[in-house]
C-alpha positions, 0 to 999 in steps of 0.5 A: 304875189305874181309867183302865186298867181301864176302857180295857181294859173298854172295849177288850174290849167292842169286841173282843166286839162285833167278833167276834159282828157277824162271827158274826151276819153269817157264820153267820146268828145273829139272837139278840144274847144268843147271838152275845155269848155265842159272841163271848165263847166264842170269845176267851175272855173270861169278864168277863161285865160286859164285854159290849157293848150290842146297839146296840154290836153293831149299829154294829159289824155295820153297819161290816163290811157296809160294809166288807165287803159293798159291792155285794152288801150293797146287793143283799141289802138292796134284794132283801129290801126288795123283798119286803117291799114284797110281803108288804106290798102283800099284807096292805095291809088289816092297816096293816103296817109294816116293822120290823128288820134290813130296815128298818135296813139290818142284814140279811145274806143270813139275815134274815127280813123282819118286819112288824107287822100290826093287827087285832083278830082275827088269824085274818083273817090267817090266812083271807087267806094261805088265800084266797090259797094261801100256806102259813104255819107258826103262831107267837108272838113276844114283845116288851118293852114301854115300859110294862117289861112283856112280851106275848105276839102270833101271828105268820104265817111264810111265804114270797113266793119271795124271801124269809122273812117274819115277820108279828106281829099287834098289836090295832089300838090298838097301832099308837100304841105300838111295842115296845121295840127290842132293839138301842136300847132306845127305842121299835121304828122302824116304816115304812109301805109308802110308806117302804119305797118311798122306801127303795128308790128311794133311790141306793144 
């Protein structure tokens, strides 16, 4: 009896992760707690102890994008990898470093491109975008930390022409530690512009 729950648990969370890989990658839901819950809405399920891992989601969405997506996935990616590329060549003075979707390989045609930016005074980055005549909206962004705390960061959004991007201001001895991850629960992968360039010089 314990061996068919725990299948059934197990299939159900598969089944979970399908459907809100299909809706992040359909409907442009960045949010895992909210494409879960629209999943489970959707089939039925109320076993909210049956949900999936975000990484669980994640694999499944990066399955479907190689089911589905092909070519033009591959486009998509190295379209919006290009522009961080931009937006990085931009604020090259910040030590930015590409984290997320782009970085992963996860984007769909809806993401933004995120960067993480260090300096101790963030409106620097504010008087750079002004310099250069790029309107930007205001924000923050909080983020879990290894420590198990929370803080709270400014963040910049603006647009190149290509592509949406997200820039969160870190103080520059937060460079030695990423936030948590929300799909792996680790530390945040970051890249250096170099990376992003051997990303995209890369064979798709």
């Amino acid at each position: 009896m314990g061996r068919r729950s725990t299948t059934r648990s197990g299939e159900v969370r598969a089944r979970v992760a399908e459907e809100a890989a299909r809706i992040m990658r359909e409907q442009g839901v960045r949010d895992f707690l909210l494409a879960k819950r629209k999943a489970a809405d959707r089939l039925g399920i109320l076993d909210r102890h049956a949900m999936p891992a975000n990484q669980e989601i994640a694999d499944a969405l990066a399955a479907q994008q190689r089911l589905f997506g092909g070519a033009e996935h591959e486009e998509n990616l190295r379209a919006l990898r290009a522009e961080a590329l931009r937006g990085m060549d931009l604020l090259q003075r910040f030590r930015p470093r590409l984290v997320g979707p782009v970085l992963a390989g996860t984007a769909t045609p809806h993401s933004d491109v995120s960067l993480h930016l260090f300096v101790d005074v963030p409106e620097e980055v504010a008087f750079l975008l002004l310099e250069r005549g790029i309107r930007y909206q205001a924000g923050e962004r909080r983020l879990r930390l290894c420590n198990g705390g929370h803080a709270t960061y400014p963040s910049f959004a603006f647009d190149l022409g290509g592509a949406a991007i997200e820039a969160v201001v870190f103080p520059e001895q937060a460079l030695r530690e990423a936030p948590v991850c929300p799909v792996s629960g680790g530390p945040m992968r970051r890249a250096r512009p170099e990376e992003v360039e051997q990303l995209l010089a890369a064979p798709a």
